[in-house]
C-alpha positions as CSV (number, residue, x, y, z in Angstrom):
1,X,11.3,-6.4,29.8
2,X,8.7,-4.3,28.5
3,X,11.6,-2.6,26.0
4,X,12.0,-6.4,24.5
5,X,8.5,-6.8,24.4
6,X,7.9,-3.7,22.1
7,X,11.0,-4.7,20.5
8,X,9.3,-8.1,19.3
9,X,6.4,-6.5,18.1
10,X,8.3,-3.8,16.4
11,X,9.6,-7.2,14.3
12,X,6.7,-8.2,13.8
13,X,5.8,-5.3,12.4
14,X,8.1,-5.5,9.5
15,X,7.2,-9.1,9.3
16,X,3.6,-8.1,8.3
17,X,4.6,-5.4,6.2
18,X,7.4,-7.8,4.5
19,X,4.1,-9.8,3.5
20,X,2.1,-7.1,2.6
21,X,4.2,-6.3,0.1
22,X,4.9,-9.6,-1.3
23,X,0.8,-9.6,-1.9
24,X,0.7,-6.3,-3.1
25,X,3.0,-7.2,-6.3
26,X,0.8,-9.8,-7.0
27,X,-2.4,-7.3,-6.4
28,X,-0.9,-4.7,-9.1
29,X,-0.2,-7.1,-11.9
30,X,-3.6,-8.6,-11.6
31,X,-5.2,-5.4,-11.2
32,X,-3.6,-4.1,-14.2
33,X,-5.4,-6.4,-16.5
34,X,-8.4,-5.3,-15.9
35,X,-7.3,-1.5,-16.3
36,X,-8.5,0.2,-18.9
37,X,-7.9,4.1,-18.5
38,X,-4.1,4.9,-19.4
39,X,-3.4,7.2,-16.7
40,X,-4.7,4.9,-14.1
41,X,-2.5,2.0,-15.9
42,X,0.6,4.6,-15.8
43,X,-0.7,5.4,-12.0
44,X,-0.6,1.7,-10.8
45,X,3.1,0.9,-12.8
46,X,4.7,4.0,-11.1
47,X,3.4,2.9,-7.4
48,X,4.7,-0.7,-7.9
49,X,7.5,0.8,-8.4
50,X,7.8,2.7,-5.5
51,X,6.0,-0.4,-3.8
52,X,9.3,-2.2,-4.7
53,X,11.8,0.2,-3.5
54,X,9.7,0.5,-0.1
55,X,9.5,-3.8,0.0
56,X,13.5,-3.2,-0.2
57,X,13.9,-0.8,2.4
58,X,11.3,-3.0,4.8
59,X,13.8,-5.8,4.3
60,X,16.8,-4.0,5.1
61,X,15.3,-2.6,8.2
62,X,13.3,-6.4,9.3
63,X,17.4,-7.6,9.0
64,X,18.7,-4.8,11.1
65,X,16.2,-5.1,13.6
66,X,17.1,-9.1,13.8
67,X,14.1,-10.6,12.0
68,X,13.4,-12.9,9.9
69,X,12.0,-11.9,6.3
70,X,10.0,-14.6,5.6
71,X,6.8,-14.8,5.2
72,X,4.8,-13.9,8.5
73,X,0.4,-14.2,8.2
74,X,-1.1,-10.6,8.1
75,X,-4.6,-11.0,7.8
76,X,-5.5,-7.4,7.9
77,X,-3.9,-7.0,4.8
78,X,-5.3,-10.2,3.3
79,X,-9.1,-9.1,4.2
80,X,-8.1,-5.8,1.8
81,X,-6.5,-7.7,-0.7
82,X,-9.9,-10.1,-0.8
83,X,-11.8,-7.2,-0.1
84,X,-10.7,-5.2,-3.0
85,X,-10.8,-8.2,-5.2
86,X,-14.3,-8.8,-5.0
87,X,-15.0,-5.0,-5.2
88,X,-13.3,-5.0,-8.3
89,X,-14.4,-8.4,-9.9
90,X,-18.1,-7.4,-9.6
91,X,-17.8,-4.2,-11.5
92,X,-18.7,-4.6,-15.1
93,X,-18.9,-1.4,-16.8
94,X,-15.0,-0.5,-17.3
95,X,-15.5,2.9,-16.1
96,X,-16.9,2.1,-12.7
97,X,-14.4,-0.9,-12.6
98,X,-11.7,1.6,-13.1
99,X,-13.3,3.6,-9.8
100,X,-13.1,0.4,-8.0
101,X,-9.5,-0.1,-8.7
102,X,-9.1,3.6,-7.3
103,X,-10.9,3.0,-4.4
104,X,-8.8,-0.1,-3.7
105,X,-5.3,0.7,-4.3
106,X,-6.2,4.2,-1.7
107,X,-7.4,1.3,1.1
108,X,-4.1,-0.5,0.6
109,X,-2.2,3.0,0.7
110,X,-4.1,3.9,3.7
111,X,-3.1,0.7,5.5
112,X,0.2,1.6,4.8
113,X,0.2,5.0,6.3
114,X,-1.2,3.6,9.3
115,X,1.7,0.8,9.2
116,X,4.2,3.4,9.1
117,X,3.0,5.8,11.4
118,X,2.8,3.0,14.2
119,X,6.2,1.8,13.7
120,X,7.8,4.8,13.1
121,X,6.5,5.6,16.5
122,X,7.8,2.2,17.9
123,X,11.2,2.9,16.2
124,X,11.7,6.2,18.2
125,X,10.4,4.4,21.1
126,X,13.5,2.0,20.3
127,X,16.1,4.7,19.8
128,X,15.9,3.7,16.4
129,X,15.8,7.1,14.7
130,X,16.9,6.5,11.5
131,X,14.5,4.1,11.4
132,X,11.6,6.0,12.5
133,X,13.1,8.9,9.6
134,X,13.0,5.7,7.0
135,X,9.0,5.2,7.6
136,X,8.4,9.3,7.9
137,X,9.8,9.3,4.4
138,X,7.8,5.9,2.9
139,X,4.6,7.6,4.4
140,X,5.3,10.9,2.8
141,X,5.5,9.4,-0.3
142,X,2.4,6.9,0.5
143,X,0.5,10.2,0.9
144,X,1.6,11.6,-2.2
145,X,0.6,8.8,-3.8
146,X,-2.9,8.8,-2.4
147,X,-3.3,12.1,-3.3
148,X,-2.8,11.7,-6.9
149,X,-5.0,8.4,-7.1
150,X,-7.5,11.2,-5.5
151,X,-6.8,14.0,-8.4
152,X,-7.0,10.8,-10.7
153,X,-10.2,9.7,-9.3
154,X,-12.0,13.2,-9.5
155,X,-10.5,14.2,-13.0
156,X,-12.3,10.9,-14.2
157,X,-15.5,11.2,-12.7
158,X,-15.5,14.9,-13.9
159,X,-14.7,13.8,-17.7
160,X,-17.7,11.0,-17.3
161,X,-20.1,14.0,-15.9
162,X,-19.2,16.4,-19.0
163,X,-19.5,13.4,-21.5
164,X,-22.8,13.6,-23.8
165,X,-25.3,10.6,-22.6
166,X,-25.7,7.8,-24.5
């Protein structure tokens, strides 16, 4: 009982993270508009990318578990997605709005991580080892990510702190 139980949520699990991702496209081509530092821009493009090939791999393993991938409500990820909008929306000066778009895409990345971790440890709960191996891997590459949104984040503020004053 309790097996089926865990087994459900695992499902819905995926379900959220199925949604998640279907947001997140949507998140990443509006927040490249408003980009304006090149390396950020390039930053952004390559993690939709791997965003993509994650969504992918999410489906495959929501149809292997037996669920559904249609759309399933996940409002934790909607508060960061309206969250991160307004935080970005009400920064004016490029350069800060650029810090902003930083700051957001690490709070989606770090949802992620969490996501993974949890049902990678529900997986192995499961017997579902591969699967569990499937979210190890998408985190380590979440975290790799992060990290260079971090080296991003400090090699602009560093080139704004060594720029003459206006």
């Amino acid at each position: 009982m309790a097996d089926d139980a865990y087994k459900q949520w695992y499902v819905q699990g995926l379900q959220a993270l199925k949604t998640a991702g279907d947001h997140g496209k949507e998140a990443a081509s509006d927040t490249l508009k408003v980009i304006t530092a090149p390396e950020l821009k390039q930053l952004v493009e390559t993690g939709s990318k791997m965003a993509e090939q994650q969504a992918s791999k999410i489906t495959d393993l929501l149809r292997k578990a037996g669920g559904n991938p249609g759309g399933m409500p996940n409002k934790i990820e909607e508060g960061i997605r309206l969250g991160n909008r307004e935080v970005v929306g009400a920064a004016k000066d490029p350069a800060v709005r650029d810090a902003s778009v930083i700051a957001a895409a690490q709070i989606a990345l770090h949802y992620y991580i969490a996501s993974y971790g949890t049902l990678a440890a529900s997986a192995k709960h499961l017997g579902l080892g591969d699967d569990a191996q499937t979210f190890k891997q998408m985190s380590d590459e979440i975290k790799a990510q992060d990290e260079r949104f971090t080296h991003l984040a400090e090699t602009m503020t560093n080139k704004r702190a060594a720029a003459p004053a206006h």
